[in-house]
C-alpha positions as CSV (number, residue, x, y, z in Angstrom):
1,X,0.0,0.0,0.0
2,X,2.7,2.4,1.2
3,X,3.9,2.5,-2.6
4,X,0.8,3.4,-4.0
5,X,0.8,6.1,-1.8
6,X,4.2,7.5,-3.2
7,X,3.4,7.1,-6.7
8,X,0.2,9.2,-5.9
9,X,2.2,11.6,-4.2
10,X,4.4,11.8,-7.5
11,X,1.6,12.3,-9.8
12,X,0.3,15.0,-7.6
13,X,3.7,16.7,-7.5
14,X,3.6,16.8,-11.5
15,X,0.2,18.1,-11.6
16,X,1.6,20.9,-9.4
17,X,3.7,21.9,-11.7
18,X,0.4,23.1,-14.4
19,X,-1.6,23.4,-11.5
20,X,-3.0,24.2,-8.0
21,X,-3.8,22.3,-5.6
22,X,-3.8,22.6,-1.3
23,X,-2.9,20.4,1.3
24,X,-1.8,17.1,0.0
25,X,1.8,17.2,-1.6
26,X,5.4,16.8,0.2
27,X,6.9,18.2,-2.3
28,X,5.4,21.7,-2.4
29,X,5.6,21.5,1.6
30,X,9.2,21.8,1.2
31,X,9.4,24.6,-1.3
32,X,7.2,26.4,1.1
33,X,9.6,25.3,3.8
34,X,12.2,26.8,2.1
35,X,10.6,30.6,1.4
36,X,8.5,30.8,4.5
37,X,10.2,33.2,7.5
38,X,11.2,32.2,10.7
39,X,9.5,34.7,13.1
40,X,5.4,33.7,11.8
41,X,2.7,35.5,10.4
42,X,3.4,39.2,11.3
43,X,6.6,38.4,8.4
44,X,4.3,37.4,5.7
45,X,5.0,40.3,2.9
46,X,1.9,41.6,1.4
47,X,3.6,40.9,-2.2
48,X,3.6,37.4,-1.3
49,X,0.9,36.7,1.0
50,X,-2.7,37.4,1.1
51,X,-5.5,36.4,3.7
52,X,-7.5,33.5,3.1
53,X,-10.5,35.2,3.4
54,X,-9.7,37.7,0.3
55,X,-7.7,34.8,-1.6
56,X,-8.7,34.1,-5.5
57,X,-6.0,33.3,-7.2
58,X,-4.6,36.6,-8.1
59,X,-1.1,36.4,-8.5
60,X,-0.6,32.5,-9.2
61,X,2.3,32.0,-11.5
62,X,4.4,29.7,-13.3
63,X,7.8,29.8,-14.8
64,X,8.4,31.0,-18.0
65,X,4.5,32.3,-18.6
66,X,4.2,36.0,-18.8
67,X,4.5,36.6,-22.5
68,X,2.4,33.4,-23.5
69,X,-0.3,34.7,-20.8
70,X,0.0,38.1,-23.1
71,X,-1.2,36.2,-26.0
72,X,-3.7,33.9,-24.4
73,X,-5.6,36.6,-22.8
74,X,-5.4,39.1,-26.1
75,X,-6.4,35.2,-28.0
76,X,-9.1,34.6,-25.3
77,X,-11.9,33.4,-27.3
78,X,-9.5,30.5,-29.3
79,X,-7.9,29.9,-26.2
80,X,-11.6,29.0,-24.4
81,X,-12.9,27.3,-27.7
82,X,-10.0,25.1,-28.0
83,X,-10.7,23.7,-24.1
84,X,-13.5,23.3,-24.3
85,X,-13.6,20.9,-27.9
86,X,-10.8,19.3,-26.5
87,X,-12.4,18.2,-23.7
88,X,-16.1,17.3,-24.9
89,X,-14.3,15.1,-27.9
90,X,-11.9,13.4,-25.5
91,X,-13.9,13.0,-22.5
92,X,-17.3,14.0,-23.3
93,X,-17.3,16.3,-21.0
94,X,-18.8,20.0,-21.0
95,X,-16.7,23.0,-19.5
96,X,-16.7,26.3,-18.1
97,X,-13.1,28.0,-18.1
98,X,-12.3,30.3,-15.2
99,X,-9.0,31.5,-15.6
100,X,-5.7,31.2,-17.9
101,X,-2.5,30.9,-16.5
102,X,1.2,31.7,-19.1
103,X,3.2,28.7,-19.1
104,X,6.9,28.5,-20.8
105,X,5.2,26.6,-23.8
106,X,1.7,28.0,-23.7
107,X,-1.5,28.3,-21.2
108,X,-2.3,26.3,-18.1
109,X,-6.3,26.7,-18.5
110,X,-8.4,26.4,-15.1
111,X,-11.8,25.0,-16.0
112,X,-14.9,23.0,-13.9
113,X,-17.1,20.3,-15.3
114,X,-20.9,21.2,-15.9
115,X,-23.3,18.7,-14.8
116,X,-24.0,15.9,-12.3
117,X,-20.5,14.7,-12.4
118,X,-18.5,17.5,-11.4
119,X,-14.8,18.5,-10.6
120,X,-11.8,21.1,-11.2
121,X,-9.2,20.4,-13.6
122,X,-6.6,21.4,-15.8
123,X,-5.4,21.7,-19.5
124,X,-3.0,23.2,-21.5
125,X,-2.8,24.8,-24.6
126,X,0.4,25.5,-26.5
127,X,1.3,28.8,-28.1
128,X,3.8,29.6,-31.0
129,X,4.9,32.7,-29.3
130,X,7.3,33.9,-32.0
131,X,4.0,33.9,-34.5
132,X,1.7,34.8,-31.9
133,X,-0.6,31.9,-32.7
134,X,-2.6,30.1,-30.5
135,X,-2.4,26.1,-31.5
136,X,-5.7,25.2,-30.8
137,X,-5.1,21.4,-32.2
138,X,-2.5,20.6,-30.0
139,X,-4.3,20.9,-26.6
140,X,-3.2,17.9,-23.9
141,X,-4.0,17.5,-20.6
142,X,-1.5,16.0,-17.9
143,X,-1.9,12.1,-17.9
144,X,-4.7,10.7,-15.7
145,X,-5.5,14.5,-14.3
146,X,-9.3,14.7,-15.9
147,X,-9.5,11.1,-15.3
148,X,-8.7,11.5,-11.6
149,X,-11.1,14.4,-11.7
150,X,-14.4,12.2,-13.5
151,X,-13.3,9.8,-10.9
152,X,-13.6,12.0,-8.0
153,X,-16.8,13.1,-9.3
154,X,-18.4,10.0,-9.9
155,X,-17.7,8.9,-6.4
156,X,-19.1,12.1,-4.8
157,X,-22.3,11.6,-7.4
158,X,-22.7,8.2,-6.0
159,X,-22.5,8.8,-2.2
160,X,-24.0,12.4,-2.3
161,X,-25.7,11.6,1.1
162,X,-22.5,10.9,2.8
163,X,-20.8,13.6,1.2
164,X,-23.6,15.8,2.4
165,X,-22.9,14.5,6.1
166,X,-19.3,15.4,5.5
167,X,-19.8,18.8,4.3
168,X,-22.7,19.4,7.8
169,X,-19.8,18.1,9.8
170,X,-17.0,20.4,9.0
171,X,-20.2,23.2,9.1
172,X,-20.5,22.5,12.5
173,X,-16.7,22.6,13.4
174,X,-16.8,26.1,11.4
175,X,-19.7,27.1,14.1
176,X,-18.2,25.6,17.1
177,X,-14.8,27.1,16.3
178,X,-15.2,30.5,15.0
179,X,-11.6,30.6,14.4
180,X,-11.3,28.8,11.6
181,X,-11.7,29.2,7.5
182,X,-12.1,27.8,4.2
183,X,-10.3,29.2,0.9
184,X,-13.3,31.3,-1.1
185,X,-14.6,29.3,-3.8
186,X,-13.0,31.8,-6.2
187,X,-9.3,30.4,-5.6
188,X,-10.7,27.0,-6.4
189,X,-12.1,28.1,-9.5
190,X,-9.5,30.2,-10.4
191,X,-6.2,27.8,-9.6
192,X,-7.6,24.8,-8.0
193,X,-8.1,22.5,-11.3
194,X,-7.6,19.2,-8.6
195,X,-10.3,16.8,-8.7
196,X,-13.6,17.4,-6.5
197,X,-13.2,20.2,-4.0
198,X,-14.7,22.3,-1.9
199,X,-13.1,25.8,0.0
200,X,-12.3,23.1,2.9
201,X,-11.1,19.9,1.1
202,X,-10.1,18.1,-2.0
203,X,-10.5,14.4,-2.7
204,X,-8.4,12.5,-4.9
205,X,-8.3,8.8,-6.1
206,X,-5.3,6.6,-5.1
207,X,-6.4,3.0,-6.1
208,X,-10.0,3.6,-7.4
209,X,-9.7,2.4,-11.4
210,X,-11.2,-0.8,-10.8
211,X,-14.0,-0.1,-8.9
212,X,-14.8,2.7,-11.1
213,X,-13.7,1.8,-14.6
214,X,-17.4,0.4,-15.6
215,X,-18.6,3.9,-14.3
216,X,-16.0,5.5,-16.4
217,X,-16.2,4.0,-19.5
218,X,-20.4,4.8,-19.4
219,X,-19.7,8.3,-18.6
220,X,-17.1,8.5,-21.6
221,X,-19.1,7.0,-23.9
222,X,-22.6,8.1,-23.2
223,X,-23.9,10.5,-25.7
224,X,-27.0,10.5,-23.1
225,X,-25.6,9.9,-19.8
226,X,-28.3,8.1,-17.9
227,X,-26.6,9.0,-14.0
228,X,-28.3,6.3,-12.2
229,X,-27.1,3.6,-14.7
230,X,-23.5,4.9,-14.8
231,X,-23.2,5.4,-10.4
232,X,-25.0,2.2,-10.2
233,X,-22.1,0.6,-12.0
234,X,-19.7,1.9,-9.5
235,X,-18.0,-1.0,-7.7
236,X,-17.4,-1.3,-3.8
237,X,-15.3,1.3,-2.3
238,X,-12.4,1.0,0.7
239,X,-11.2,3.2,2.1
240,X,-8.1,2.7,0.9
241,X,-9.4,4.1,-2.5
242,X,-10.1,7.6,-2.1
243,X,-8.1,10.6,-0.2
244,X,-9.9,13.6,1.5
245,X,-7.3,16.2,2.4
246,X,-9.3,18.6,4.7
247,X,-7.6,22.1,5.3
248,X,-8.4,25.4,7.8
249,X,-7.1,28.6,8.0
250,X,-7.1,30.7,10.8
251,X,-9.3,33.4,10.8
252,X,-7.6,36.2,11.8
253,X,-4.1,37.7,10.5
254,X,-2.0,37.0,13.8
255,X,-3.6,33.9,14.9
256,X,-1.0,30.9,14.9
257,X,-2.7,27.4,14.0
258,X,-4.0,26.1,17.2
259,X,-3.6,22.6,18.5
260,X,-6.5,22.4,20.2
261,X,-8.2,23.0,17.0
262,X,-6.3,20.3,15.1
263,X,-7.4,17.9,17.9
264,X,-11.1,18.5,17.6
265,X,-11.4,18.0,14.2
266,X,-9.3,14.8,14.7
267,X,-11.6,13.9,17.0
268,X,-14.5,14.4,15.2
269,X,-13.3,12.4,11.8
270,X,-12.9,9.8,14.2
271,X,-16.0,9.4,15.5
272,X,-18.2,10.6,13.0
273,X,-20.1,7.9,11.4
274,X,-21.5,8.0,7.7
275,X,-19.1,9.7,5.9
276,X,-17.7,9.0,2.6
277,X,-15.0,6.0,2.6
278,X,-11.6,7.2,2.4
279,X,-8.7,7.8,3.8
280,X,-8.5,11.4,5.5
281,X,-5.9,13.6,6.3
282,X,-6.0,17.1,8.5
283,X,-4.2,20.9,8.2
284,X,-4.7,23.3,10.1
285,X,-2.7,27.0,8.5
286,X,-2.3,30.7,9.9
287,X,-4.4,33.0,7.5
288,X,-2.4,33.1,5.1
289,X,-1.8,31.6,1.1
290,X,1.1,32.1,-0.8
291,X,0.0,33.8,-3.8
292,X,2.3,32.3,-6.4
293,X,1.9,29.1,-5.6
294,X,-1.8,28.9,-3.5
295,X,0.0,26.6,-1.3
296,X,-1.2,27.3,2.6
297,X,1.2,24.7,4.3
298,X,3.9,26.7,6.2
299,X,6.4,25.8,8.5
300,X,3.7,26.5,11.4
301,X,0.9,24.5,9.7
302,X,-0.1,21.2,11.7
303,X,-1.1,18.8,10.0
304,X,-2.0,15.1,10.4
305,X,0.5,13.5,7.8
306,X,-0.9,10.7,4.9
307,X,0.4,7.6,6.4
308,X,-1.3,8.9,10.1
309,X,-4.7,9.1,8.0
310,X,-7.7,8.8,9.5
311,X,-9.4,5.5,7.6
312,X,-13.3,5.7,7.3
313,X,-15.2,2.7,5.9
């Protein structure tokens, strides 16, 4: 099991690298490690860092991608018309696009699904910066990131009802705890592109194929998607299969991540009953995201590690 876990951890590292995502990879953990300041939250630089609360992605960038962002954003309507024929031929899917992001060999392009099946997810279109020319036929997507996403939103499709108890859980540690936050639903439009989320976690498959590769396939091929033939297909799931990352913020600027808070959401994952099968993990951050890379974890984030996950069945 452990190495399924480090080959997930490697995809989501690469998917990092065209796209956002919070509270699940070691790897950006340690490139926050790296930048982030000794003394805490009074040293995070307003060109840097901005409050959770206010957070939508402005400022999110990737190496290389000023100039191509130039010609996406002057190329806008290509740029959008290209995604979203890409994606409805390859995956029958329907798109809206929220936000373009320059990349050193074209546009990262931020979009969410539109129907019953639903997720955040990424693709990229090149650009022949030297012509200015947007190549609409050579769109791609990073290998097995849309698939993860259809995944992701099958399985939330299917068990609705516990994801419904899941979301009135952390609802009620938001009420008990006024201290605590979500990310605004902007910054998941804008640079989430992850799978299914939500402003307080993101759930991605680690060794779901099987169970859902019947649901897949109908969901692919299905000029008419009937949605109770295609969830009905969906296999039995462990909890082995599925990841929920869950992360808070603090609430206000100066507020350190607090312990006590950690524990009680612990403590309430592990005795909640009903809740979507999975694996879950926990971090708790100051107010703060980094605004290049929407990462949250700094080196005063607590967090409840992958292998420490809490399993629900």
């Amino acid at each position: 099991m452990k190495h399924k876990w480090k080959l997930f951890l490697c995809g989501i590292s690469i998917s990092l690298l065209l796209g956002g995502c919070f509270g699940v990879d070691s790897g950006k953990k340690s490139e926050a490690k790296k930048t982030d300041t000794k003394q805490g939250v009074d040293d995070r630089p307003e060109d840097r860092f901005e409050s959770a609360l206010t957070y939508t992605g402005e400022g999110y960038d990737l190496p290389g991608g000023e100039e191509n962002e130039k010609i996406a954003k002057e190329h806008k309507d290509e740029v959008v018309k290209a995604t979203k024929d890409y994606l409805k031929e390859k995956y029958n899917t329907d798109i809206e696009v929220h936000n373009m992001v320059g990349n050193k060999d074209g546009v990262t392009v931020f979009f969410e699904s539109i129907g019953d099946v639903h997720f955040y997810s990424t693709a990229i279109v090149p650009i022949d910066s030297d012509n200015q020319k947007v190549l609409s036929d050579k769109v791609w997507t990073l290998e097995g990131e849309v698939e993860k996403g259809i995944e992701t939103g099958l399985y939330a499709l299917k068990m609705k009802d516990e994801f419904k108890n899941l979301d009135s859980l952390i609802e009620s540690l938001i009420e008990e705890d006024k201290n605590i936050v979500g990310r605004k639903i902007e910054a998941l439009q804008n640079v989430g592109g992850n799978g299914f989320m939500t402003p307080y976690y993101i759930v991605q498959p680690l060794d779901a194929e099987e169970a859902l590769k019947d649901a897949y396939d109908l969901y692919i091929s299905s000029s008419q998607k009937n949605t109770d033939e295609i969830i009905n297909s969906i296999k039995e799931i462990n909890n082995e299969d599925f990841l929920f990352s869950i992360q808070f913020f603090m609430k206000t600027a100066k507020e350190q991540p607090n312990k006590d808070t950690f524990n009680k959401v612990k403590e309430s994952l592990e005795t909640s009953n009903n809740l979507p099968s999975g694996t879950y993990v926990i971090q708790i951050n100051d107010n703060y995201i980094d605004k290049e890379s929407s990462e949250g974890y700094k080196k005063n984030s607590i967090s409840l590690e992958v292998f420490e996950g809490i399993k629900k069945n």
